[in-house]
C-alpha positions as CSV (number, residue, x, y, z in Angstrom):
1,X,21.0,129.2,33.7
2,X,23.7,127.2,31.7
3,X,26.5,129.3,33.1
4,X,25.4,128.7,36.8
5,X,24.7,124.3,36.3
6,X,28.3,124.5,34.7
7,X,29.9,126.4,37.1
8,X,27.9,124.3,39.6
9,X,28.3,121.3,38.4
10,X,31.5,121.3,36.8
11,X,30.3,120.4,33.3
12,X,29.2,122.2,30.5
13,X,25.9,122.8,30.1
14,X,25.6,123.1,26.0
15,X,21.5,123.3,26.1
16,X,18.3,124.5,28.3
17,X,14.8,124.0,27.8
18,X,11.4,124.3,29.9
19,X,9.5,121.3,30.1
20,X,6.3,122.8,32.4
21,X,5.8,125.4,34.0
22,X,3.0,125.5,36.4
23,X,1.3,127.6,39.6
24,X,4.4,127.1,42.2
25,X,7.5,126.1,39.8
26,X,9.1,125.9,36.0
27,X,11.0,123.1,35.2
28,X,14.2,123.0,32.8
29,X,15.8,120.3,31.2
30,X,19.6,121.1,31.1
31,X,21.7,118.9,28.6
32,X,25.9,118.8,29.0
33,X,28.3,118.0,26.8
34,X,29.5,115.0,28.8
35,X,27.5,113.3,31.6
36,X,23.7,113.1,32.2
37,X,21.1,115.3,31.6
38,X,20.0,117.2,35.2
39,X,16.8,119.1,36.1
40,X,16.5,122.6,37.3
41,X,13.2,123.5,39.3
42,X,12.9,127.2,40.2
43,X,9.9,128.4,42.1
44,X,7.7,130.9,40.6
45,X,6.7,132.4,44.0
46,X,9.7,134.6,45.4
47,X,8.0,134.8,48.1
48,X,8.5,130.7,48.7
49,X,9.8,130.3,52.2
50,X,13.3,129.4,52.3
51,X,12.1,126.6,55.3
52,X,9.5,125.1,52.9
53,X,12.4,124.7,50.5
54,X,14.9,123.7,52.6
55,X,12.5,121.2,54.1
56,X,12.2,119.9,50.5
57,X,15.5,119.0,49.7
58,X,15.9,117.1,53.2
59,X,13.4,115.4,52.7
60,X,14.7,114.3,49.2
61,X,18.3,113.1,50.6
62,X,15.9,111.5,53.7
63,X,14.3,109.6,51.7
64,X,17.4,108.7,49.6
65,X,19.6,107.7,52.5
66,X,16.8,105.6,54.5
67,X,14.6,104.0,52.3
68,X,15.0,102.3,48.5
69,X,12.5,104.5,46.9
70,X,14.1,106.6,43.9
71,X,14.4,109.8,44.4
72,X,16.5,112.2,42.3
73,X,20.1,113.6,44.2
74,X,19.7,117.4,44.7
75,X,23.4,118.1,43.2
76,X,22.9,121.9,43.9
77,X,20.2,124.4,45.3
78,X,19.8,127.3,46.8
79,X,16.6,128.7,48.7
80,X,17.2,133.1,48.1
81,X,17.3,135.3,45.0
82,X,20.9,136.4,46.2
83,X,22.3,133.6,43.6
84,X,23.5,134.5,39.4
85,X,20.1,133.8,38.2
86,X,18.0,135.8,41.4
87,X,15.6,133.3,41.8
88,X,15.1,130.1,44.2
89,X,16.2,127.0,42.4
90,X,17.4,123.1,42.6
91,X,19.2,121.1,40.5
92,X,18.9,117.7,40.6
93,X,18.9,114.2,39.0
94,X,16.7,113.4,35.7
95,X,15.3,110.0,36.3
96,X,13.9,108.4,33.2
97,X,10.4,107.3,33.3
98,X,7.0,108.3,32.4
99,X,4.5,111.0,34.1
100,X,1.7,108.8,35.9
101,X,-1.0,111.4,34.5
102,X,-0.4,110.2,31.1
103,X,-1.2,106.5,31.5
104,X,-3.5,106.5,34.6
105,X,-6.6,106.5,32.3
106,X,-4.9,103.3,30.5
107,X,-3.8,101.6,33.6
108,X,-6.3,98.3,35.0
109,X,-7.8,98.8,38.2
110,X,-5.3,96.2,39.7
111,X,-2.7,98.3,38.7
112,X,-4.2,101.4,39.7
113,X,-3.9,99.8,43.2
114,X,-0.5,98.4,42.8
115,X,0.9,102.0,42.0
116,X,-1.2,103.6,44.8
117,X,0.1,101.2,47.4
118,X,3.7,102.1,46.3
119,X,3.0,106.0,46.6
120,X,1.5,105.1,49.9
């Protein structure tokens, strides 16, 4: 995984670690030497369609290019197991922030609208 987001990305990848892992894809947190930290998200299915995931990361740079909601940039991906690592992956942007399932519960139920009008 470090060889392929260097040679990808044209950094050096110096550390890898999973942050989740759940029914449809793990996620890794790749650190470089210089630059930001990126995301890898492989799917655990290798039986994912390649037009789901396809559709996925058009949708991403979509919604990047047409609207201002934040959405990471997909520096790299590819949809088949015929790749260095064999297995469907992305890499993409690490934006900073907080998972909304950890402060839901703490959130007011004004807020609770606010931040479901702004997913809407």
């Amino acid at each position: 995984l470090q060889q392929l987001a260097s040679s990808r990305l044209n950094r050096h990848c110096v550390h890898a670690c999973r942050l989740t892992k759940g029914l449809y894809n793990e996620i890794y947190l790749l650190q470089f030497e210089a630059g930001p930290d990126c995301i890898a998200r492989f799917s655990c299915d290798l039986t994912h369609p390649a037009a789901k995931f396809t559709s996925e990361v058009a949708t991403m740079k979509y919604v990047a290019q047409n609207t201002s909601i934040k959405v990471p940039e997909v520096y790299d991906w590819d949809c088949t197991v015929y790749n260095p690592i064999k297995i469907p992956y992305i890499l993409m942007e690490r934006i900073p922030g907080q998972h909304l399932y950890r402060v839901w519960d703490e959130l007011t139920v004004e807020k609770k609208k606010y931040v479901l009008s702004q997913i809407v």
